[in-house]
C-alpha positions as CSV (number, residue, x, y, z in Angstrom):
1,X,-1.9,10.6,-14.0
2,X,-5.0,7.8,-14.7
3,X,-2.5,6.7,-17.7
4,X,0.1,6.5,-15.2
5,X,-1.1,4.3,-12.9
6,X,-2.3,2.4,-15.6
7,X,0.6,1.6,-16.8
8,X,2.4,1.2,-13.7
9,X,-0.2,-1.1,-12.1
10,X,-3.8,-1.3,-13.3
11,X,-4.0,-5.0,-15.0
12,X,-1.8,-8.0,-15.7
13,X,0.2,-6.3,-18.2
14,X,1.2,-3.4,-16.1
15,X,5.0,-2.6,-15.7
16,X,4.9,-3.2,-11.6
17,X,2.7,-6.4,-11.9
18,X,4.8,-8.1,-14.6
19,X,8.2,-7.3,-13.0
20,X,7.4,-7.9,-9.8
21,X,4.3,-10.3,-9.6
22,X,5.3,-12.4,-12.6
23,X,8.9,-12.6,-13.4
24,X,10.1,-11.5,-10.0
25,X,7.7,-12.8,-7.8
26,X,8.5,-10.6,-4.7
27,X,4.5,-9.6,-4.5
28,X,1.8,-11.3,-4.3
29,X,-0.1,-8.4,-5.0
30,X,0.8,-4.8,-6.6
31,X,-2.3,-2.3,-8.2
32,X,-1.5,2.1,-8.6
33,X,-4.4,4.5,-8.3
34,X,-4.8,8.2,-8.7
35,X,-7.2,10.4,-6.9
36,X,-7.6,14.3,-7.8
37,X,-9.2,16.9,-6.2
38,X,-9.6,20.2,-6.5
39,X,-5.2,21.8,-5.4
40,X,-3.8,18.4,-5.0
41,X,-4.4,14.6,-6.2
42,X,-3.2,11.6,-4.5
43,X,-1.1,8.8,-6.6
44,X,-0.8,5.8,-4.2
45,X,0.9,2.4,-5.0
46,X,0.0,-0.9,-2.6
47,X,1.6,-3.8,-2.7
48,X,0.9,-7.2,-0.6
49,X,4.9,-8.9,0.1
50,X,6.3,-10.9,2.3
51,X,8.4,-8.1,4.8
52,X,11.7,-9.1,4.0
53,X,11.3,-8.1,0.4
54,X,10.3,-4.4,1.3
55,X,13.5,-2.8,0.3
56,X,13.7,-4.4,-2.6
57,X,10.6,-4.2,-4.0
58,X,10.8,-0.5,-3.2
59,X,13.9,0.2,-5.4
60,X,12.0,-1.0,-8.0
61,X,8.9,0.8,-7.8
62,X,11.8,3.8,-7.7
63,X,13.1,2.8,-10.6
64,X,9.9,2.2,-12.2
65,X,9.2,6.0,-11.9
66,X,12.7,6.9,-13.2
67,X,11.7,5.2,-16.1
68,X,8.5,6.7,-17.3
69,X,10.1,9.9,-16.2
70,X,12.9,9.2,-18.8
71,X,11.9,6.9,-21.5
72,X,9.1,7.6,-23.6
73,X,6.0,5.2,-23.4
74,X,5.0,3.6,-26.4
75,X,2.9,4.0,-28.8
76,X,1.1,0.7,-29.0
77,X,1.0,0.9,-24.2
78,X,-0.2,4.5,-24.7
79,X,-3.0,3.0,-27.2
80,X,-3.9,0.3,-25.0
81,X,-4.4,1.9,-21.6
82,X,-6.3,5.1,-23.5
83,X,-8.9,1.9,-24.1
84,X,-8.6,0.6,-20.6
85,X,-9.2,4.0,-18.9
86,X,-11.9,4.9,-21.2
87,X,-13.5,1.9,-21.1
88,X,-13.3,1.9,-17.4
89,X,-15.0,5.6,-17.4
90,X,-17.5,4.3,-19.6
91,X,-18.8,1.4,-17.7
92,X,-18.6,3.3,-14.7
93,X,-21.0,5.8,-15.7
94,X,-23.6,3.2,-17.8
95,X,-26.5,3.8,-15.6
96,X,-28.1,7.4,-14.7
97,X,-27.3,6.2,-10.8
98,X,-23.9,6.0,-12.2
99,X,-23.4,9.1,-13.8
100,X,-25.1,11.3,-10.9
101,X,-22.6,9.7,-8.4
102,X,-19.6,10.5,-11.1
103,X,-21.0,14.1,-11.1
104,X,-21.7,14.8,-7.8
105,X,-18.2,13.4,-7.2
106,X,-16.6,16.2,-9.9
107,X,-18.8,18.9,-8.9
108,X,-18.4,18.7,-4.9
109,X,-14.4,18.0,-4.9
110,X,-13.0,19.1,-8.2
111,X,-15.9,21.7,-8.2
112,X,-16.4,21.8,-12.1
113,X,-18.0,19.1,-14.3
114,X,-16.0,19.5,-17.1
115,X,-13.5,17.6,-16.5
116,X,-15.9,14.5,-16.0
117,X,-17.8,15.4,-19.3
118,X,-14.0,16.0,-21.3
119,X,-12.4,13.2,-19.6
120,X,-12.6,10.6,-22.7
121,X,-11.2,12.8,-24.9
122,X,-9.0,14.6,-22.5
123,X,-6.9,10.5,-22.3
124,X,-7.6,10.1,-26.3
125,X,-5.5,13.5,-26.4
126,X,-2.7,12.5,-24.5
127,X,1.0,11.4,-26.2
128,X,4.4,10.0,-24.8
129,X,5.5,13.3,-24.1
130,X,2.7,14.4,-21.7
131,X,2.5,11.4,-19.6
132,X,6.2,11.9,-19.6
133,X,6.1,15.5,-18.5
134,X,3.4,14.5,-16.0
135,X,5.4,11.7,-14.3
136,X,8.4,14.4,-14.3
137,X,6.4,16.7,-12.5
138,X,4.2,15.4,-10.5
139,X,5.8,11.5,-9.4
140,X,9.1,11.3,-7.4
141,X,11.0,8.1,-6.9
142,X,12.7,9.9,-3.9
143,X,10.2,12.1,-2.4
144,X,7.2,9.1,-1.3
145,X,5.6,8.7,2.2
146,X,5.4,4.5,3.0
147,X,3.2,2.7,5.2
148,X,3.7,-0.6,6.2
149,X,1.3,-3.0,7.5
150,X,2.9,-6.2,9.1
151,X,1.5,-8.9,10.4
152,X,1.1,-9.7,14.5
């Protein structure tokens, strides 16, 4: 799910930041993150939007998700964010003050380090079809909870 939100909305070139930052402009913000623990993970999108473009800019996130759920990601996205996410693991675990707090993190919610210490080549591993069956089974474009912060 870290490609996922990756290539939803982690960097300029992300689908939800180039559709609706750039060419739509109904954000002025939009950024996807992931989260696992140990029975359950958390996938959250935010978004920063003037309130009358909330339903809007909620169908597209919707359709977003149908998307990767039914068209394949590319090869040449799939190669890029592998290098973004493991670049980002990488640099968040150059100093040993780094890598105790990404260990301590694994070992007290996932409960295993493992997965920190396969992680790289858990992503390098991945293909079209995976992310595809993940976002089948794990993202729904009508099963979300939404909370919105307005202003005054």
């Amino acid at each position: 799910l870290d490609i996922l939100a990756s290539v939803l909305g982690q960097g300029r070139t992300a689908r939800l930041f180039r559709d609706l930052r750039e060419e739509r402009e109904l954000v002025t913000g939009i950024s996807v993150s992931n989260m696992t623990y140990t029975q359950q993970g958390l996938f959250y999108i935010s978004a920063q939007l003037p309130v009358e473009n909330l339903e809007v800019v909620e169908a597209a996130i919707a359709q977003h998700i149908r998307t990767i759920q039914t068209e394949p990601i590319s090869e040449s996205e799939i190669a890029r964010i592998r290098t973004l996410v493991a670049n980002r693991y990488i640099f968040a675990s150059e100093t040993p003050g780094d890598r105790a707090g990404l260990y301590g993190y694994y070992q007290s919610v996932v409960g295993d380090l493992a997965p920190a210490l396969n992680y790289p080549a858990h992503i390098r591993a991945l293909d079209a079809a995976d992310l595809q069956t993940a976002a089948q089974q794990h993202l729904s474009p009508e099963a979300y909870g939404v909370m919105t912060i307005k202003p005054g």
